[in-house]
N, C-alpha and C positions, 0 to 999 in steps of 0.2 A: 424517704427511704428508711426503713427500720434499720438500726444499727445496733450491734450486741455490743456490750459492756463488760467482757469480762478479762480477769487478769493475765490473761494469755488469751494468742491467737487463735480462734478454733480453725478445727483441722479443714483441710482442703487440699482438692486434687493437687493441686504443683509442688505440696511440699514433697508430695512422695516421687517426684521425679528424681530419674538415677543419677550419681552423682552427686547430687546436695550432701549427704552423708558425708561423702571424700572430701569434699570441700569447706566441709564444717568441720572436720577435724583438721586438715591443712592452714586454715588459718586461726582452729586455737578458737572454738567459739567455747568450748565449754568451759575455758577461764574467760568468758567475756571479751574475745578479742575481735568478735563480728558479731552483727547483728541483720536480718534484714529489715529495708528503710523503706521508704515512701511506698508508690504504688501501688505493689503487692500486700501492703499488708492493709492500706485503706480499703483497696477493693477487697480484703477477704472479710473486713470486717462487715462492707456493705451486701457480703453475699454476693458478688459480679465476681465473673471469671478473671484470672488473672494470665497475662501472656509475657512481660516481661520481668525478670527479678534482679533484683539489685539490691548489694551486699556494701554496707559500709563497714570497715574495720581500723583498727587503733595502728596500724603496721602500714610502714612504710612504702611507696610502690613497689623499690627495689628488694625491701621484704617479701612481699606481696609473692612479684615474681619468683624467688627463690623458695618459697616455701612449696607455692604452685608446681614448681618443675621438680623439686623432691618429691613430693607427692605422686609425681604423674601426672598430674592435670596441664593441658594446653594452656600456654600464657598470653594474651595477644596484649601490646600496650600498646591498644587505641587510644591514649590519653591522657600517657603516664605524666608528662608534666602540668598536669590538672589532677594528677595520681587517681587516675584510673584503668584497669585492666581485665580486659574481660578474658575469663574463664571458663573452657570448655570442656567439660568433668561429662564422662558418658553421656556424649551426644547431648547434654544439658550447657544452654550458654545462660552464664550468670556476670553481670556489670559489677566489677569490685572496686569499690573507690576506698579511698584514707580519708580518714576526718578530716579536716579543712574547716581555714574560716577565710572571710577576706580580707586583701592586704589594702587591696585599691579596685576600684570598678569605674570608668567612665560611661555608664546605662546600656555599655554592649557588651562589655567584655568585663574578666575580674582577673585579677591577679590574688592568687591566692596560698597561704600557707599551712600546712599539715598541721595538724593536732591530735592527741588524746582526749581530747574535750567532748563528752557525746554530745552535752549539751551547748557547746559553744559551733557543733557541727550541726544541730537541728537548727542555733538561732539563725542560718543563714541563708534557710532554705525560703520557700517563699511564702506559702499557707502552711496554717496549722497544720490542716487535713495528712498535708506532705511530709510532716516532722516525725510521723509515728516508727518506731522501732520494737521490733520483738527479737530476740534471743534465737538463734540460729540451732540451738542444743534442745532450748527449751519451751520455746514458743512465747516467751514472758514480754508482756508490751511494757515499753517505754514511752510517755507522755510527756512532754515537756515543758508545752503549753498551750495544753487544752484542745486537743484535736479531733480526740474522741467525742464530747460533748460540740465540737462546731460538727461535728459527722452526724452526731444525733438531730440536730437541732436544725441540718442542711443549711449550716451559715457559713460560706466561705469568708475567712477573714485572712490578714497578712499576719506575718509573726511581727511584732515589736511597729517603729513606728511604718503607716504605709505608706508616706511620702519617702520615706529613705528606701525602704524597699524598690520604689520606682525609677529612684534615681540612680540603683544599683545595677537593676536592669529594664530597660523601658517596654519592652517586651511583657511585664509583668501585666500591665495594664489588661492588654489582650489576654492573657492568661486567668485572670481573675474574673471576667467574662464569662471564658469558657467555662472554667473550672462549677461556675452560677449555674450556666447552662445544663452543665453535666450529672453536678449533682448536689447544688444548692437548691431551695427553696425560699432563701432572702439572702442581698447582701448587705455584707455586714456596711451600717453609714459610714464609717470613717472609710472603710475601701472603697465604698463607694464615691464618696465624695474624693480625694486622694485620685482616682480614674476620670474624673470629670476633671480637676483643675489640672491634671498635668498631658490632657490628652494629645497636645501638641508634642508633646516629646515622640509620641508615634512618630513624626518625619524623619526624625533620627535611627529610623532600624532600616534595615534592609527587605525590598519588598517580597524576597523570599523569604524571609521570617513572618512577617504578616501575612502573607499567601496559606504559610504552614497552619498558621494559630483560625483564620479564619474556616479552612476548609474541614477542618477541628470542631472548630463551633458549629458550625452548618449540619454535620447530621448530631448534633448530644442531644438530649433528651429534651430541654425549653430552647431550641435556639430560635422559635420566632419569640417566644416572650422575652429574652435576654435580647436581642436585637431590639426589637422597638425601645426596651429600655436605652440601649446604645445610641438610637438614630434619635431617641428623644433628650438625648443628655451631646449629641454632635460629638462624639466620642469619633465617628467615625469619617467625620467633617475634614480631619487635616491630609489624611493620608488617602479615603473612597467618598469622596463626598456622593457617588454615585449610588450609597446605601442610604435611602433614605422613608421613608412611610409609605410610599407608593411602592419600591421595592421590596420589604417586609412583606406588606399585602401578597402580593404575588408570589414570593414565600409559602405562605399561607394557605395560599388556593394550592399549591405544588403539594404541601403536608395533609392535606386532607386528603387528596389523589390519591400520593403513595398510600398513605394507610388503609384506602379504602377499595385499593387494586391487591393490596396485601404484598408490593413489592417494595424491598428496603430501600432503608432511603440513599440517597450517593452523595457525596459530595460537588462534585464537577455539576451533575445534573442541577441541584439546587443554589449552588455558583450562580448557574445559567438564569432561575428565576429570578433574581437577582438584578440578570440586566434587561437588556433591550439589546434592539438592532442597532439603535445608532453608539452606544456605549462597548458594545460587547466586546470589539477589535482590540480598542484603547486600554479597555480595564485588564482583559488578559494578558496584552502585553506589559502591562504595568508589572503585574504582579509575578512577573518571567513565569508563567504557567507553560508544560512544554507544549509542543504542538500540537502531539495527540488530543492533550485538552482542550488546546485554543479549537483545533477544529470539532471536538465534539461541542463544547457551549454553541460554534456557528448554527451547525446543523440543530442542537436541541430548539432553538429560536426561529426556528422557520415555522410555514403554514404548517397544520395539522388539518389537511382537508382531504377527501377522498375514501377511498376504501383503507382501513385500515389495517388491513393484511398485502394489500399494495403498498401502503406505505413503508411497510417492514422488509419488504422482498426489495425496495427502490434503496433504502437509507440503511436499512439492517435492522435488528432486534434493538439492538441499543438505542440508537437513533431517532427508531417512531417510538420505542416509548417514553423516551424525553422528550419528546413534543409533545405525546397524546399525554402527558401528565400534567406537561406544563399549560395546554390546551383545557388543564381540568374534567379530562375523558375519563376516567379511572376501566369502567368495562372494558374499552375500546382497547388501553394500555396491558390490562390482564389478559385480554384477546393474544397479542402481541406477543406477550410477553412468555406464553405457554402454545405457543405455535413454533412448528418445524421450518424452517424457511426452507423450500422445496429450489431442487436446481432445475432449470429446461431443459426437457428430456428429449433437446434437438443440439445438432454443429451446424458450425457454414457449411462441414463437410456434405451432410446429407441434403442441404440446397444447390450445392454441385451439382450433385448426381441427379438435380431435377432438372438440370437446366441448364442455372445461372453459370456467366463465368467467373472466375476467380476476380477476386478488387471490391471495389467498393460497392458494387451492385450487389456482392452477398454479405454484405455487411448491415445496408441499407434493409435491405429483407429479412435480415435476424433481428434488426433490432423491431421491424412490425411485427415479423412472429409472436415475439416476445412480449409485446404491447397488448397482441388479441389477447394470448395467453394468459397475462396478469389479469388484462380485462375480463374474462371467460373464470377467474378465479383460477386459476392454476389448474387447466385440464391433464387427464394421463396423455399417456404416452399416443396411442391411437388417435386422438381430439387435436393433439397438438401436430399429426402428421399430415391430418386434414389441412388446419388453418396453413402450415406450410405450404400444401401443395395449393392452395389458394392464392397464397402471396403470391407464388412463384410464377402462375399462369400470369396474377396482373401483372407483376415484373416484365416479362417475356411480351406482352402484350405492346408494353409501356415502350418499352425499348425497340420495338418493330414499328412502332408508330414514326 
């Protein structure tokens, strides 16, 4: 990825959203007392859109909030004793935390204490990439240790040493993946290696945190090439041993599909290539995935055989084309995927009126109707009144016998 280098942040759509003004003079950015931090300002350097913003400043929560509510600005404190509070300035929501370093961390959690230190609040963060800061007044970036040139160079690396990093929060591991994924082009050796020897501390997190950081990975930009590096380093050995080179591959076949059906890619769906039939139950409920998903990975994992516009009308749109992609169909999935699912243009009601009586005998007969009709490719209205009145004589025949 091309990355600009210059002394301030070039402009981009988000800064001009309403409200950022109010909110920069609220908290005193033009004496230096906010800047914005991470995401927003790496992604504006790489040129990617940006959707979340977040303001770190020198002022205290309970500042925070009282300068926000003279202002006018909505104060919510989502997080005020991690002193953070978000800000909701003309329909604009902005995440404002206080500098901070840590006091204590057990690789889940941190205990931590407020600062003026800008730079003792970047050393705590977790990649370079993440420690950049520009001036809220002025757009002026803030580098602390080399973020810019790891952005250049696509090297994700950790700030200071990366085995303490990991041990601060074990989570990081997964995150330094991603982040490769996303938008490295090498990782840096010592994080690399630092990820390999501490990869067991992954048991230690919660499998909703891993759930999160994976399905993250799955659509960035290299996640099959960051994955086999994972399944080749057993990174993913203590907590999914069920990610392994044969699941990659199939990955793989799934990435070629999407791209060549021209539909983006999903998370959940690519979850799915991932497993198998006999794994799939066990791994989603590992990973508390809620049900909607555990049963879309079911259904994505089934046959992909038949007419494929039946398939879509039986399972739904979503459904056959996570099969017919996972199936390697890509046409068949674009088919699918830009087709109307048509309803039947019949009720039990008007098999009554042919005949049948009310119960299970027009139940039995809608669902053949239905059967010709898919099979027949979805005839109108007139075709379908036919095959009805077909059923219904054999019904009627059936039942006098």
């Amino acid at each position: 990825m091309a990355v600009t280098e210059p002394d301030t942040l070039p402009a981009a759509e988000w800064m001009t959203r309403p409200g950022l003004d109010r909110l920069a003079a609220a908290l005193g950015a033009g004496e230096g007392c906010a800047r914005y931090v991470g995401g927003a300002v790496r992604d504006t350097l790489l040129g990617l859109p940006v959707s979340d913003i977040d303001v770190a400043t020198i002022h205290p929560p309970r500042e925070v909030v009282a300068r926000l509510q003279a202002a006018g600005i909505r104060a919510v404190p989502t997080g005020i004793a991690h002193g953070t509070i978000t800000a909701v300035a003309d329909g604009t929501v902005v995440e404002v935390t206080t500098l901070r370093h840590d006091v204590t961390t057990d690789g889940r959690h941190a205990e931590v204490a407020f600062t003026d230190d800008w730079q003792a609040d970047a050393a705590r963060r977790d990649f370079t990439m993440n420690a950049l800061y520009a001036g809220m007044h002025d757009h002026r970036l803030h580098d602390y240790f080399g973020g810019v040139a790891d952005l250049r160079a696509g090297r994700v690396r950790f700030i200071g040493d990366p085995l303490r990093r990991i041990a601060e929060d074990h989570l990081r591991i997964l995150r330094f993946f991603r982040f490769l994924a996303r938008f490295g082009d090498m990782p840096d050796p010592a994080g690399l290696e630092a990820c390999i020897a501490r990869a067991n501390d992954l048991m230690a997190l919660s499998r909703e945190r891993i759930a999160d950081e994976l399905l993250k990975l799955l659509v960035a930009r290299d996640a099959v090439g960051v994955l086999r590096l994972m399944t080749a380093q057993a990174i993913w050995l203590p907590v999914l041993p069920e990610i392994g080179p044969a699941a990659v591959d199939r990955l793989a076949v799934l990435v070629t599909a999407e791209r060549a059906a021209g539909i983006p890619p999903d998370p959940v769906r690519r979850l799915a290539a991932l497993l198998d039939a006999g794994n799939a139950e066990g791994v989603t409920a590992r990973l508390k995935l809620s049900n909607l998903q555990r049963r879309r990975v079911a259904t994505a994992l089934g046959a992909a055989t038949g007419n494929p516009l039946a398939l879509g009308y039986r399972l739904g749109i979503e459904g056959a084309v996570d099969r017919l992609l996972l199936a390697g169909d890509p046409d068949a999935a674009a088919q699918v995927a830009a087709w109307q699912r048509p309803s039947l243009p019949l009720s039990g009601g008007a098999l009554v009126e042919r005949g049948l009586a009310r119960g299970p005998d027009v139940a039995r007969a809608l669902r053949e109707v239905e059967d010709r009709w898919i099979a027949e490719g979805f005839p109108d209205a007139a075709r379908t009144a036919a095959i009805a009145d077909a059923v219904v004589v054999q019904a009627l025949r059936s039942s006098s016998n």
